[in-house]
C-alpha positions in Angstrom: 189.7 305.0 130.1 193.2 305.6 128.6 196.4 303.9 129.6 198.7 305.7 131.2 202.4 304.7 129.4 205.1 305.4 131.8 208.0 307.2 130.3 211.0 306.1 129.6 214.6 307.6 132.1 216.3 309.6 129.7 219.2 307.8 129.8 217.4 304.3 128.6 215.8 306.3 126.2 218.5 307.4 124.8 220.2 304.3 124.2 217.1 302.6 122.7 217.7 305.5 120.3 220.5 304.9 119.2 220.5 301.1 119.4 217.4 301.8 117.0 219.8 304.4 114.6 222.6 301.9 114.7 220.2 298.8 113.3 218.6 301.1 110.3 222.3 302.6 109.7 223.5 299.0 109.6 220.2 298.1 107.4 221.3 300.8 104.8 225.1 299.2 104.8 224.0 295.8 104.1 221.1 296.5 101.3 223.7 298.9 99.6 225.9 297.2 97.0 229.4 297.9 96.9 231.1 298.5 93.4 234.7 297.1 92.4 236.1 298.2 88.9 238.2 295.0 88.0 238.9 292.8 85.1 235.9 291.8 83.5 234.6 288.4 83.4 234.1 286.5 80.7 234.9 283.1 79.8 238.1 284.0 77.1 239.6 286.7 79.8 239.1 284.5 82.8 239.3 280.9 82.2 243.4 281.1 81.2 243.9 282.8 84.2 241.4 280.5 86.7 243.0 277.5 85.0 246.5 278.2 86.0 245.5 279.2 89.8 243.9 275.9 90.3 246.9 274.0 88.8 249.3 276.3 90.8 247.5 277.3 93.7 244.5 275.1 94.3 245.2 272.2 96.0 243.4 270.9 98.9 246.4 272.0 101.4 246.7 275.5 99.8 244.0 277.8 98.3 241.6 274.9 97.7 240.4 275.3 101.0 237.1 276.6 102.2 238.4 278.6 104.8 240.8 280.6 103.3 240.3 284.2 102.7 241.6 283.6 98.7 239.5 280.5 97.7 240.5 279.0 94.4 237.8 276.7 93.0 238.4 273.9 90.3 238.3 270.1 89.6 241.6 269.4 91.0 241.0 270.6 94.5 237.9 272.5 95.9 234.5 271.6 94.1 231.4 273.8 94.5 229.2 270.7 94.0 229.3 267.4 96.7 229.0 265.4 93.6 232.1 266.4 92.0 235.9 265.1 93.2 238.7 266.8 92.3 241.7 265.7 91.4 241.3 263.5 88.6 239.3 266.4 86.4 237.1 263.6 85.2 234.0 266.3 86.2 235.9 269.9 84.6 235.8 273.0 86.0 232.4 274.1 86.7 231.6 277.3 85.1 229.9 278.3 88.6 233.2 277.4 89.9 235.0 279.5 87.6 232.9 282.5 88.6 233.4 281.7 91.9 237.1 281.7 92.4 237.1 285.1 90.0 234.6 286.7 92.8 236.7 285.2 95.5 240.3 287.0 93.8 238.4 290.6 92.7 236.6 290.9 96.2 239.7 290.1 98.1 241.0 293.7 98.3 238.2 295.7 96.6 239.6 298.9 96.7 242.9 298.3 96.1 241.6 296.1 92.9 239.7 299.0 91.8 242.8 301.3 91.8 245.5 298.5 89.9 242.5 297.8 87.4 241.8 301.4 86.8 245.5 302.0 86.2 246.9 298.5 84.3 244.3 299.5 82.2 245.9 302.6 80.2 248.7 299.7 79.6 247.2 298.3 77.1 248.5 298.7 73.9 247.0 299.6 70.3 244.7 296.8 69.6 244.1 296.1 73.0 246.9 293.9 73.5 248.8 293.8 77.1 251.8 295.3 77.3 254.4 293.9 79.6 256.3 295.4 81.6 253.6 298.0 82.1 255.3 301.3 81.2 256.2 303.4 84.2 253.8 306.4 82.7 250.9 304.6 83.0 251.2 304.2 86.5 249.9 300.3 86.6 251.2 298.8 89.7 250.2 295.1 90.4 252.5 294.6 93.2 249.8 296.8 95.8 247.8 293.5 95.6 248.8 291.0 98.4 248.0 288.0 96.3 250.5 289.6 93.6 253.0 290.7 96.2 252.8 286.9 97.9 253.6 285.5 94.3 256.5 287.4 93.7 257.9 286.7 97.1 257.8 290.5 98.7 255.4 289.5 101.1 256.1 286.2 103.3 253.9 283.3 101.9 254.1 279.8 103.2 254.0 278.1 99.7 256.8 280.4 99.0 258.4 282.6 96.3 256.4 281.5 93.1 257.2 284.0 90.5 260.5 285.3 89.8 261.1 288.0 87.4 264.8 288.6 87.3 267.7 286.4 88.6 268.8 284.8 90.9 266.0 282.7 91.2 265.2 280.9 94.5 265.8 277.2 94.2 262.7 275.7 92.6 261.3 278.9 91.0 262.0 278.8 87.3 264.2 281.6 85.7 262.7 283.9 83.3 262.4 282.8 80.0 261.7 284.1 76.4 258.0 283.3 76.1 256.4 282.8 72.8 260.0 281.4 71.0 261.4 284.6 71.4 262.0 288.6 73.3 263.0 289.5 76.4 263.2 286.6 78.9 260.2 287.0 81.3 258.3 284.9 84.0 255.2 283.6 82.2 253.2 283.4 85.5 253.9 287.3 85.9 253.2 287.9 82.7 249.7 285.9 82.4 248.2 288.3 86.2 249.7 291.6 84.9 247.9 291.1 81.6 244.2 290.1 83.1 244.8 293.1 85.4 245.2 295.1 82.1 242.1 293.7 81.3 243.6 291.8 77.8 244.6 288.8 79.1 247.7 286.9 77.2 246.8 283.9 76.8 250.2 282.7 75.7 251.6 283.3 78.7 248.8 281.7 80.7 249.3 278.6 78.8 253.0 278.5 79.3 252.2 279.3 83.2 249.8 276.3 83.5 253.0 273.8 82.6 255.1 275.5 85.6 255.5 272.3 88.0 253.3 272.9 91.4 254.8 274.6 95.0 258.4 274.6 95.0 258.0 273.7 99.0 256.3 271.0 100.1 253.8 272.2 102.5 251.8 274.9 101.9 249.6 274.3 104.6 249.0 277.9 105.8 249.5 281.2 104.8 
């Protein structure tokens, strides 16, 4: 003897319809990956760069906390692994760490790093070196990045103005200064993102960013 299935009200039915479209539409969405054109990784690119957010940016009271939105891994604030403190760098920074903080920074803003990257990069020079300031034809613009726009103090930031490109400075923030014993006075900090966002990272500059003393304010608790 068959079963006799009552039918659904149209209404109900309905919904469970689209409750049932909705969960395959959000299957689809979360099985897809999403591409971001950005800098790429690799150890002689990346690690200047990482090195100098840690020192500058990753302390346990700033970036080097798990629940920011930026997370900035390294051994002198937040560690990947349990076993390893931070602070005293006796454990360096993890190469898991490193890769880490870079997919914390490119996956930030995706889109937006996909159109600076995509840009920055017809800055580069003949032999693939960085060229700073970007020239205005290529159409590189850094500053539609928040993390670059907090840095450079046109967006509020509670560890305040870190990078300053022409004077007057704010009190704390270094001047601009010739970098490499010589040129055009420039803020090594600036110079050291804009370049990885060219893709041809100056190393120079990343190395002279990574002696720049930490916050100039005190707390830089929250955002």
């Amino acid at each position: 003897m068959r079963r006799h299935v009552p039918l659904l009200p149209l209404g109900i039915a309905a919904a469970a319809s689209a409750v049932l479209a909705i969960a395959a539409a959000a299957c689809s969405v979360q099985n897809a990956r999403i591409g971001i054109s950005a800098p790429p990784y690799s150890p002689q690119s990346w690690r200047p760069v990482a090195d100098y957010l840690d020192n500058r940016c990753g302390t346990l009271d700033c970036h080097g906390q798990i629940g920011r939105n930026l997370r900035i891994y390294g051994c002198t604030g937040l560690r990947l692994s349990p076993n390893d403190t931070p602070a005293t760098c006796a454990v360096a920074t993890t190469e898991a760490e490193y890769e880490a903080t870079y997919r914390s920074l490119v996956g930030l803003e995706p889109q937006v790093m996909t159109t600076v990257y995509t840009e920055c990069a017809s800055a580069v020079g003949s032999g693939g070196v960085a060229v700073y300031p970007p020239p205005p034809q290529s159409n590189c613009h850094p500053e539609l990045l928040t993390f670059i726009r907090k840095a450079r103090g046109i967006e509020a930031h509670k560890g305040g103005q870190l990078i300053c490109t022409q004077e007057p400075c704010p009190d704390g923030v270094p001047p601009p200064a010739p970098l490499g014993g010589g040129g055009v006075p420039v803020d090594a900090q600036d110079v050291c993102l804009v370049s990885w966002l060219e893709g041809a990272t100056d190393t120079v500059a990343c190395a002279a960013a990574f002696g720049i003393p930490n916050f100039p304010l005190p707390d830089a608790g929250t955002e």
